[in-house]
Phi, psi and omega in degrees: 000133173251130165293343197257147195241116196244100188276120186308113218243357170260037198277142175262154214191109185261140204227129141245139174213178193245153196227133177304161158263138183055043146208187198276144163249130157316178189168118167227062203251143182228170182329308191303310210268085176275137145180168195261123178238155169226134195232108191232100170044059148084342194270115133258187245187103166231153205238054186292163113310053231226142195283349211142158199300338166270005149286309148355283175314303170270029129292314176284332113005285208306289177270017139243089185277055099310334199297163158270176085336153207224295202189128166244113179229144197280145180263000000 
């Protein structure tokens, strides 16, 4: 019998969020945070990796924490 439990850590996960106006935007992205973004006019776009949508979501937090969240749907 196996004990270990292997939870799926590769669900893709569209992030949208709003970045404030008319201020310095922060960046706290390190090695860990591999996902792909597009920045548009105040808009992005992040493409995660992620167990679920509020792990998504709090990643993209995590390296712009200004941003608003928009909307996280799974890909």
């Amino acid at each position: 019998m196996n004990n270990v439990i292997n939870f799926p850590s590769d669900y893709g996960f569209k992030v949208l969020f709003n970045l404030p106006k008319d201020k310095v935007i922060a960046m706290c992205k390190s090695a860990e945070d591999d996902f792909d973004i597009e920045i548009s006019d105040g808009h992005g776009i992040a493409y995660v990796r992620a167990t679920g949508k509020t792990t998504a979501a709090g990643r993209i937090k995590k390296v712009f924490p200004s941003a608003e969240i928009v909307e996280t749907t799974p890909i």
